[in-house]
C-alpha positions as CSV (number, residue, x, y, z in Angstrom):
1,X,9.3,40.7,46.5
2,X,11.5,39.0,43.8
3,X,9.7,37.0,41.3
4,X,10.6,33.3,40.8
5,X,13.9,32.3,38.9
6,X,11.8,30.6,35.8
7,X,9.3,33.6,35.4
8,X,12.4,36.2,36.0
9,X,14.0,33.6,32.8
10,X,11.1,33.4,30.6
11,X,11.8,36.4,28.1
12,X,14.9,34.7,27.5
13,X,13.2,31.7,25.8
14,X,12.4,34.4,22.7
15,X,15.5,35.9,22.8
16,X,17.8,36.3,19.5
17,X,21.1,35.1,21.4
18,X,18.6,32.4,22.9
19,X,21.1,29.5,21.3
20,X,24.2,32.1,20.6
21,X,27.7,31.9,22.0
22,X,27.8,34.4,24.2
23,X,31.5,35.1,23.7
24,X,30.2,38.6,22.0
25,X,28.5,39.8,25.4
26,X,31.0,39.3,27.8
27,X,34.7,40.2,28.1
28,X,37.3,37.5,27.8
29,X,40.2,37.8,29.8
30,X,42.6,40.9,29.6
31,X,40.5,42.3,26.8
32,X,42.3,45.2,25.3
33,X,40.5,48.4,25.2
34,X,39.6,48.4,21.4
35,X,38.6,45.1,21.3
36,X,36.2,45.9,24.0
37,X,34.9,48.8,22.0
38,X,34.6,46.8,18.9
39,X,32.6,43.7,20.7
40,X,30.2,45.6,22.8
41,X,29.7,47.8,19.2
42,X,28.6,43.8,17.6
43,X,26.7,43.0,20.5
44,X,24.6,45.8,20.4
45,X,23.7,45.9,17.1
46,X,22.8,42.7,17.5
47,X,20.6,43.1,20.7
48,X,18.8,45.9,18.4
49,X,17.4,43.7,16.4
50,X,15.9,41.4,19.0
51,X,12.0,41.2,20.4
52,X,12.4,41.2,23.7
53,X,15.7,44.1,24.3
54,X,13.5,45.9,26.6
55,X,12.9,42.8,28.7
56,X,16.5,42.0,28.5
57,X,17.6,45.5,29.6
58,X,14.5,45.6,32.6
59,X,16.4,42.4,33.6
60,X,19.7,43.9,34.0
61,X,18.9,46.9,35.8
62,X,16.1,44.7,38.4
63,X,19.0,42.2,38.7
64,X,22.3,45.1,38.7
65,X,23.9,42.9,36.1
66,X,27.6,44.4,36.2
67,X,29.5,42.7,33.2
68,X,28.5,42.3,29.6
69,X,25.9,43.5,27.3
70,X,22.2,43.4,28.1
71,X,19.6,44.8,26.5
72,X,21.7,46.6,24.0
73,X,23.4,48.2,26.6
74,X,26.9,48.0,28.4
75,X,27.4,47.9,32.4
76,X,28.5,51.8,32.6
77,X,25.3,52.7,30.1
78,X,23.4,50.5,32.6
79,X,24.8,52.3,36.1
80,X,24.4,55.6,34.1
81,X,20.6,54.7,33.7
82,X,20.6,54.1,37.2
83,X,21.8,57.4,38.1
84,X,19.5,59.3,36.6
């Protein structure tokens, strides 16, 4: 049974990127390879330093979140969590 939208949100009012653009953790359009690299490298970092990445990344996986960073991670760290 899935929990209700605003209880599935509510970690998300503590987060660090709470009131952040969120350009960093998702791709714009035809991002080149580096660039990738070098954003989802920022993003992460930044996710590290945030009290509720483990809820963020519990999110992603529950949900199957396919683009951007969540939790510190990125979408093929996420499906290689999954596949374990």
């Amino acid at each position: 049974m899935q929990r209700h939208d605003t209880e599935l949100w509510q970690w998300r009012l503590s987060a660090r990127c709470h009131e952040e653009d969120v350009e960093i953790f998702f791709p714009a359009d035809a991002e080149r390879r580096n660039a990738r690299f070098e954003r989802e490298d920022l993003a992460k970092e930044f996710c590290r330093g945030c009290a509720v990445v483990e809820e963020c990344l519990a999110y992603a996986l529950d949900t199957g979140q396919q683009h951007g960073v969540w939790g510190a991670t990125t979408p093929g760290e996420r499906l290689a969590r999954l596949d374990r």
